[in-house]
C-alpha positions as CSV (number, residue, x, y, z in Angstrom):
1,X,0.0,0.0,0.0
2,X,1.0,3.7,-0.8
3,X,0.4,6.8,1.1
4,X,0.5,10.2,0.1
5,X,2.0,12.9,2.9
6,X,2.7,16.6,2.7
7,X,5.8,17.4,3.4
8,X,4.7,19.9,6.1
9,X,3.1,17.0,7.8
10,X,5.4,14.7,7.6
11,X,8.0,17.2,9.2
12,X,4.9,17.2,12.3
13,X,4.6,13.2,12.2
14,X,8.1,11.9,11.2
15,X,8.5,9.6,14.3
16,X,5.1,7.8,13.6
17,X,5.4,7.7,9.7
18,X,9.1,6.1,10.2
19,X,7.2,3.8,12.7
20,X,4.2,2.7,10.2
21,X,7.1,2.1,7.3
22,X,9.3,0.3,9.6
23,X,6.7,-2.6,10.8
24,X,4.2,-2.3,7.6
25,X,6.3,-1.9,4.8
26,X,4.2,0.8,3.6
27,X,5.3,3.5,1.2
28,X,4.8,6.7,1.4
29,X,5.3,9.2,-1.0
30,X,6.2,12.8,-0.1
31,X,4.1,15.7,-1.9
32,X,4.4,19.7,-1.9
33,X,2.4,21.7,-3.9
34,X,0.4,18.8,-4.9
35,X,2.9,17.0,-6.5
36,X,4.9,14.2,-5.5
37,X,8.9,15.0,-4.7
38,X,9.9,12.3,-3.0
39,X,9.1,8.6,-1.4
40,X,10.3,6.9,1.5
41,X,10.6,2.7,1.5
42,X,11.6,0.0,4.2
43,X,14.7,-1.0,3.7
44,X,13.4,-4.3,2.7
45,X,12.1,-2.7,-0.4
46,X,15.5,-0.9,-0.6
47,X,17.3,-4.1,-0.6
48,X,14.9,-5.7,-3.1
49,X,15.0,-3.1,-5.8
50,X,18.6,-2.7,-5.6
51,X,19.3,-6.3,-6.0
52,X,16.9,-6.0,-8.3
53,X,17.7,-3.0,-10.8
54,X,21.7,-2.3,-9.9
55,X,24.9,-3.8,-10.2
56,X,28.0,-2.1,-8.3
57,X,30.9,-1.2,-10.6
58,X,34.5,-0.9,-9.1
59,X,34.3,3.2,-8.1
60,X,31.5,1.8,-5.7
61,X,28.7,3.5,-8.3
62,X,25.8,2.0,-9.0
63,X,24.9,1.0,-12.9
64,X,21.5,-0.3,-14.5
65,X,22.4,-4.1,-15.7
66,X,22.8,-4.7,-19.9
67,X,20.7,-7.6,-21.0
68,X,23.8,-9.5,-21.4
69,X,24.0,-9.4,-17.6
70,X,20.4,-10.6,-16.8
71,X,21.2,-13.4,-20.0
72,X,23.9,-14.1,-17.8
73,X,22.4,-14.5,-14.6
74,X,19.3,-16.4,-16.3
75,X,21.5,-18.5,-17.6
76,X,23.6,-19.1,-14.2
77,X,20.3,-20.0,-12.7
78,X,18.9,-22.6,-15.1
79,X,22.1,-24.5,-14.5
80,X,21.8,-23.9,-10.5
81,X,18.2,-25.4,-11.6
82,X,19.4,-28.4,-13.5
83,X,22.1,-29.4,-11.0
84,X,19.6,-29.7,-8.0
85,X,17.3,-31.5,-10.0
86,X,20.4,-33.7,-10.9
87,X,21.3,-34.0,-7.2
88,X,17.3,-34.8,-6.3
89,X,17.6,-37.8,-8.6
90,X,14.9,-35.6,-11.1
91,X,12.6,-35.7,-8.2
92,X,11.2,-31.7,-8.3
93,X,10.9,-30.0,-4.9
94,X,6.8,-29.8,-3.9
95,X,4.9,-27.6,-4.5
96,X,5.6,-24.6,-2.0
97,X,2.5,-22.8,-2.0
98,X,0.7,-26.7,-1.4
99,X,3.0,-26.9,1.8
100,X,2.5,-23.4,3.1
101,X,-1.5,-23.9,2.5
102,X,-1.2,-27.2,4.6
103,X,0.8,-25.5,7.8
104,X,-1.6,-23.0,7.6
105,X,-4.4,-25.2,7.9
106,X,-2.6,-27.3,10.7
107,X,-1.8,-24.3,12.7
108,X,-5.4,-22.7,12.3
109,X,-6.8,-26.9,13.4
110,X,-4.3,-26.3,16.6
111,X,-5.0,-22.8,17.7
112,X,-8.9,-23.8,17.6
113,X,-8.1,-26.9,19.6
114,X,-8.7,-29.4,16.9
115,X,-5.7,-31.2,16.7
């Protein structure tokens, strides 16, 4: 979710706006005059989006990556990919979201006492 702050209020509620972005992840972005100037992001999204989007060069700068790079790292990972499944005997992995749906259901069967 995105929120939209004046600046002149975010200057009065700073503490509590660093507060909601810190344990919601919200974003929030910054506005004077009606238009939008800047955003602030957890450092989660921070992380993510420069993992994401940037590659550091040797002067410590950071650099969009070339779609050699990406072709690259695609490439790095269907091997990763194939060696795993190689080292699994071609077995695949299951089916993550199946597994989380099934704690989920044994947790929610506990907590009401059902066990």
């Amino acid at each position: 979710m995105t929120t939209r702050i004046k600046a002149a209020e975010l200057h009065q509620r700073v503490g509590d706006v660093l507060a909601q972005i810190r344990y919601t992840g919200e974003r929030v972005i910054i506005e004077r005059r009606g238009k939008p100037v800047a955003a602030i992001i957890s450092m989660e999204d921070l992380e993510r989006l420069q993992a994401s989007s940037v590659q550091s060069n040797a002067s410590g700068a950071y650099r969009p990556r070339t779609v050699e790079e990406v072709k690259a790292s695609l490439a790095r990972s269907a091997a990763l990919h194939q060696l795993m499944l190689a080292e699994r005997k071609g077995k695949r992995l299951p089916d993550s979201a199946k597994a989380i749906r099934q704690m989920r259901e044994e947790r929610a069967r506990r907590v009401a006492g059902r066990s």
